[in-house]
N, C-alpha and C positions, 0 to 999 in steps of 0.2 A: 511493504509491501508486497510485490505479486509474484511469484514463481510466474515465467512465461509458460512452461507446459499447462498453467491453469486458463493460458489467454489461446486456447485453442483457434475456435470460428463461431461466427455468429450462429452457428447449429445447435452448440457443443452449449449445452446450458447447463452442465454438474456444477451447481453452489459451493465452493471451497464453502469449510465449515471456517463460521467468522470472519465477513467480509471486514471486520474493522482490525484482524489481521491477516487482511491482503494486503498490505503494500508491497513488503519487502524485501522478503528471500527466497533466493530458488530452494526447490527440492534439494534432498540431502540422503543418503541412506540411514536408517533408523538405528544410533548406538546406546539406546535407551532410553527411559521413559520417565515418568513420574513416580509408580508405581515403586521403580527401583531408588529412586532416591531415597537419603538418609532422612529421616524422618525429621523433622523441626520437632525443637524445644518446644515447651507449653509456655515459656514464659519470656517475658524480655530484660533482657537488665546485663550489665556490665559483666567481664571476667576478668578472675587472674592473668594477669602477665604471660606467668609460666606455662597456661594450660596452653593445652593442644583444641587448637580450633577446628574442626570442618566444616565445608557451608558449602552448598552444590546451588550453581548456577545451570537453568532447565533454559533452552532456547533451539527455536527452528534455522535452519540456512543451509545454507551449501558449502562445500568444500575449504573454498576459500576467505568463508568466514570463519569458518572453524577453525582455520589454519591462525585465523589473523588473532581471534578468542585467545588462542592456546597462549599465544606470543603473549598479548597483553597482562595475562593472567599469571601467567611465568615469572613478570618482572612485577606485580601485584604481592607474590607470594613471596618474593624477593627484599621487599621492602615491609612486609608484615610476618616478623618471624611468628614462626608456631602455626600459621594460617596454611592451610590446604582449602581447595577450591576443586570439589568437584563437579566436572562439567557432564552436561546430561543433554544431549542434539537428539532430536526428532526432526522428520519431513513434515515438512508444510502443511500436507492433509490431516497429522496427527496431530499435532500439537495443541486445539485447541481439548481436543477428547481425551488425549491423558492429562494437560492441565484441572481440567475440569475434574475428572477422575484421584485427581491429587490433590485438589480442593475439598469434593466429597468424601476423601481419607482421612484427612487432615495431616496429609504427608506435604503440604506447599511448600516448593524449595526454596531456600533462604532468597536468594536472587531470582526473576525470570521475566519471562516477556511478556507480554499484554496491549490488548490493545485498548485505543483511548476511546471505544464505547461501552468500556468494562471499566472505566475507572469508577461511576457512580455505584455502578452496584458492588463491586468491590471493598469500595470506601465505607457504606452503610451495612456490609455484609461482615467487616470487621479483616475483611482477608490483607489489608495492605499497612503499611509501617507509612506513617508521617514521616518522612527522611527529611525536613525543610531544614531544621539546626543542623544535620549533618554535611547537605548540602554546602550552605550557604556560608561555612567556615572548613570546608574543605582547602587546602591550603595550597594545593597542585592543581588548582584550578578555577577562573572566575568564569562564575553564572552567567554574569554581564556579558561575556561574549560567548556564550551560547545562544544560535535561534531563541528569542522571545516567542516566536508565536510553537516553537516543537514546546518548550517549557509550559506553555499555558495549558499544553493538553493536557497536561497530568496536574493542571491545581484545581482544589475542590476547597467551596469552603461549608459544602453539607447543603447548599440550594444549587448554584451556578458553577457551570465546570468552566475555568479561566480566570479563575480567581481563587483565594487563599492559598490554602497549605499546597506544600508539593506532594506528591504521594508517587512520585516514577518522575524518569528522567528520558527524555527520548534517543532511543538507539537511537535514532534518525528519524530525517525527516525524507520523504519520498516521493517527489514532483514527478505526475507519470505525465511524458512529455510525448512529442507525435514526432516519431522518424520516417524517416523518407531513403531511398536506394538512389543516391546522387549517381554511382553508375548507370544505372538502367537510364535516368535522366540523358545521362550525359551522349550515350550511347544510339538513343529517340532522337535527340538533337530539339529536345524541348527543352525552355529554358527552367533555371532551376528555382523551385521555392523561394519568397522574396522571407530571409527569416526575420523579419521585423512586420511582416503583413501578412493577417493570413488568407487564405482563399475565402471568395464566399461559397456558397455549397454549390450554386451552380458551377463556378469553376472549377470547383473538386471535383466531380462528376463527370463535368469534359476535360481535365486533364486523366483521370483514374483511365475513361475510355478511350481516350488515346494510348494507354498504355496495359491496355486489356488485351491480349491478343495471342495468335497463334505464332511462333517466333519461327518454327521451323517446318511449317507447310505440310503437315499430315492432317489438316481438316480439327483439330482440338484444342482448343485454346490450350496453355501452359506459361501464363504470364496473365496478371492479375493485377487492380489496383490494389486492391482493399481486401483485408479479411477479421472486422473487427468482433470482438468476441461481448456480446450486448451488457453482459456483468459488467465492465471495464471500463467501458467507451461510451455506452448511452449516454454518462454525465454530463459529458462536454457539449455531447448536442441541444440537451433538454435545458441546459446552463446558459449556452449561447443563443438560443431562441428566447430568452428571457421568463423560462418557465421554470420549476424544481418539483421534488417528491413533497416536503411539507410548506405551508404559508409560514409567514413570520415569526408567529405564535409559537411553531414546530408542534402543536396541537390537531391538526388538520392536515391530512392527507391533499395533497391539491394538484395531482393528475388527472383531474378531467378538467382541467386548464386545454381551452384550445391550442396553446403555441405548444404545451406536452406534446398534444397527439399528434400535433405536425411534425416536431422533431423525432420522434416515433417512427411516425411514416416515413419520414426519407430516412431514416437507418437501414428500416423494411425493405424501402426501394431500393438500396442500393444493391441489394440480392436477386431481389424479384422483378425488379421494372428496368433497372441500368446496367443488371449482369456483371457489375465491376468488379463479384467475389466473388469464389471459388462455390458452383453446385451442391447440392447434397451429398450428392454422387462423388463428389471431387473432394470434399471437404472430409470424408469419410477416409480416402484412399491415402489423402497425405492432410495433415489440419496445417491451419494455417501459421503458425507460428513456424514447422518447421520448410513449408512455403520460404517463407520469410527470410529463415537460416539458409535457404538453398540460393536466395535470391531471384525468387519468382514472383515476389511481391515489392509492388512501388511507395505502400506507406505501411506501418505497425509503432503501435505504441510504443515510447523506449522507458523502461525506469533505471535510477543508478544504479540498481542490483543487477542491472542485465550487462555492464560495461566490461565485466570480465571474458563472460562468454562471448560477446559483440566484436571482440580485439581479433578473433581466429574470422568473421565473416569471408564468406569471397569477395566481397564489393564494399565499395568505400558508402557509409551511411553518415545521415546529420540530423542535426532536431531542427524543427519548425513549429510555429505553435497548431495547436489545432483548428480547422476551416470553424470562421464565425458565422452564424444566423441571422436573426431578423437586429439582434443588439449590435451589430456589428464586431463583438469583444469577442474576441478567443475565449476557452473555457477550459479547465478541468480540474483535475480532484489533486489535492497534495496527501496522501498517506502518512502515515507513521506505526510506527510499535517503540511501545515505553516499554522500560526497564524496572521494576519496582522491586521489594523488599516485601517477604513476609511480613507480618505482623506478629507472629511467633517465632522469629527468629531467635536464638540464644546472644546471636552477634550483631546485634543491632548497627553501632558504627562501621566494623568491618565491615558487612556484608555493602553499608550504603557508600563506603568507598570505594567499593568495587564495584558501583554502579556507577560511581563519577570517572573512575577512571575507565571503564567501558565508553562512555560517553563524551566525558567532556575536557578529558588528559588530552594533552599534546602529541604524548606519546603514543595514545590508544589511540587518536584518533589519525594520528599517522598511517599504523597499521589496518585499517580498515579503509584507507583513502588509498592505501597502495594497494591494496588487494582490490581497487578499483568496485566494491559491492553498494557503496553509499556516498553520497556528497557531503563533505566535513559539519559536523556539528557546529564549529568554531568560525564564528561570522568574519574575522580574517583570514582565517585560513582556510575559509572559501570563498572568498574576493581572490585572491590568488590563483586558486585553483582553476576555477574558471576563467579567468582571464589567457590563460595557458592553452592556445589553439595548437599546438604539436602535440597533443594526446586528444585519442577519439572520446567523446566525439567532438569536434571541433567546436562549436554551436554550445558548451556548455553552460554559457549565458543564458539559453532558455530556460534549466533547471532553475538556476537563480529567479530568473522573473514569476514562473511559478510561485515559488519559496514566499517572494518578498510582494506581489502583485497579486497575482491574479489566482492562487490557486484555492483550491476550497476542501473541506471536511469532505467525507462520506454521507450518506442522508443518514445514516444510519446509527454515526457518532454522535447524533443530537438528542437520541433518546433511550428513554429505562431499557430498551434492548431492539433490536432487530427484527423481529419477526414480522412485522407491517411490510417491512423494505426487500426482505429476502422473498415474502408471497408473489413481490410483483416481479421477480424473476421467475419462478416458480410458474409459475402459468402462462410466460408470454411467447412459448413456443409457436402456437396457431399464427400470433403475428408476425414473425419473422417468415411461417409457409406463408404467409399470404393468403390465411383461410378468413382472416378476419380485420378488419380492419382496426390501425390505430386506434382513432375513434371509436370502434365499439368497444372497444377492451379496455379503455381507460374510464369510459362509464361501468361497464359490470366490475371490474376491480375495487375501484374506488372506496364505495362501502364494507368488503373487504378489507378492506387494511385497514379503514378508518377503526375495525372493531377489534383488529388487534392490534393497533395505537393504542385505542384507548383504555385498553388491558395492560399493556405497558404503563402509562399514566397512572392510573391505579395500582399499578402495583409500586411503582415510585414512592405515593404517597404516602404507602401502607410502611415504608421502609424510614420513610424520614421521619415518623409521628415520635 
């Protein structure tokens, strides 16, 4: 999932490149690229014992995941003599444009990250290794308890993704969940989120205004409900009205659905009509996210990547799900980024056991659950986890329900690529000023995207003939 610098304010509409890897890791300082990677063999097939392996694992994150990488990879190379694993970290904004760049080289590193709206075209573009035999007799580790639905993102069987072969393993899986500042709460002497029920919009809206205000009497607000950032967040609203980006089919663009434009419009409002979030003016001066970190804000997204950073806040925070619409049901998006394998790797097994053991070791996945960046792979060993209210955030039960209830794709993981779904962020600045309305913007869109849908479609088919 999401680096939160990228979850700025509902202003702030720069498109991380590849929303289908947003979920999961902060920013990172750049120690390299693709570019510089060792270049992959042309072929695949078995080696000597004796030789000397090298295979460079390419992946986005921050600090702490790198830290937790190194550790797993250590005791990786420990157990596979001969084996070296060179690691290669990129920031979040790069990663998918030296991927890419390293695909058009034909330099793709043995191991890397990907996200699961890239598996189809991947698969049919020849760039990925079927890892299913390697998987599935990995011996330090059973599939069976790993997340079923993170596993399904990466199986293809050449028509429907969630079924057959495996082609990636999921680093994780990414429930972006809705916090709330139980202090600020507590402090109002309002009572706190019921986290088994969620708001409906109109009560979000009177509780955000009760909690919108000037705290220390120089005439300028400096305490905020809300400041969500509309890439992010829209989902949950347009989900919970009982509307989406495509029909059933996933053929059909179907945002000039009236309950769309409604959930729309009250996003819009909550800027322009309820004043709940931070001005232009205001949004400009400090964004919201680091609002949030200051503890000037009463609700913001949380994902598990944020749990590290979140442990230093000023103020005690928790999850609640997000306010429901006309469905009544909470809503939002579950994330991930898969792990996959060349298809020109020289070390075919090796490399795909360093994918398993990235993923779905006991060991690995210890290291990445202490380093607090992601919620465990391993469906006991996060039954556990969760259940563990002395580590923040207490509420970690909500990640779960996401996970196993209620959470969903990206719109944009359902099809030959993205560009339909990235337009209508692209253009819906006028509706968040308030120059246009919902409604008008989801009528003029609409045939828009519908015509680069169906450029996407087409271009599918041309791929699977």
């Amino acid at each position: 999932m999401v680096g939160k610098k990228g979850l700025v304010s509902v202003l702030s509409l720069t498109l991380i490149a590849g929303a289908a890897l947003a979920g999961c890791s902060k920013n990172a300082g750049n120690t390299g690229g693709a570019a510089s990677a060792t270049p992959a063999a042309t072929s695949v097939g078995s080696s000597k014992s004796n030789e000397k392996k090298e295979m460079t694992f390419m992946f986005r994150g921050g600090p702490d995941e790198e830290k937790a990488y190194k550790k797993i990879i250590e005791k990786f190379e420990g157990s596979h003599p001969g084996v070296t694993v060179k690691v290669v970290m990129t920031t979040a904004d790069q990663y998918a444009t030296k991927l890419k760049a390293a695909i058009t080289g034909k330099s793709v590193p043995d191991v890397f990250y990907y996200g699961p709206g890239d598996l189809r075209a991947y698969v049919n573009s020849g760039i990925l290794l079927d890892i299913t035999k390697y998987v599935e007799s990995y011996k330090d580790a059973d599939i069976k308890n790993v997340w079923p639905t993170g596993i399904n993102l990466y199986r293809y069987d050449g028509k429907q993704v969630g079924q057959g072969n495996i082609y990636g393993m999921p680093k994780d899986l990414g429930p972006f969940a809705l916090g709330y500042n139980k202090t600020m709460f507590q402090k109002a002497g309002i009572p706190l989120p019921d986290k088994n029920k969620p708001y409906t919009w109109d009560e979000f809206i009177k509780v955000n205004q009760q909690l919108t205000k000037d705290t220390n009497g120089d005439g300028k607000l400096d305490q905020w409900g809300t400041g969500f950032n509309v890439n992010w967040s829209l989902q949950s609203f347009v989900w919970s009205n009982g509307a989406d980006w495509l029909d059933s089919t996933k053929t059909k663009v179907a945002i000039d659905d009236p309950k769309f434009a409604e959930a729309l419009q009250y996003f819009a409002d909550m800027q322009n009509k309820y004043k709940i979030t931070p001005s232009i003016a205001e949004a400009q001066t400090l964004d919201t996210y680091q609002r949030w970190m200051k503890g000037q804000m009463a609700f913001f997204p949380v994902g598990p990547w944020d749990m590290s950073t979140y442990e230093k806040l000023p103020f005690e925070y928790d999850l609640i799900p997000y306010p429901a619409g006309s469905t009544g049901k909470t809503a939002t998006w579950l994330g991930s980024l898969g792990i996959g394998v060349s298809s020109k790797t020289k070390y075919p097994q090796e490399a795909a056991e360093l994918v398993m053991s990235l993923t779905a070791s006991k060991e690995g996945m210890k290291e990445l659950v202490d380093a607090k960046v992601q919620i465990p792979n391993l469906m006991d060993m996060a039954k556990d986890w969760a259940a563990d209210t002395s580590t923040k955030p207490a509420n970690k039960q909500e990640f779960m329900k996401i996970v196993q209830d209620y959470g969903r794709g990206l719109p944009g993981n359902y099809t030959y690529n993205e560009e339909w779904y990235q337009l209508f962020f692209t253009d819906i600045q006028p509706v968040l000023d308030g120059k246009i309305t919902a409604a008008e913007y989801v009528k003029q869109e609409q045939p828009k995207m519908q015509k680069l849908l169906d450029k996407a479609i087409e271009q599918e088919q041309k791929t699977t003939k």
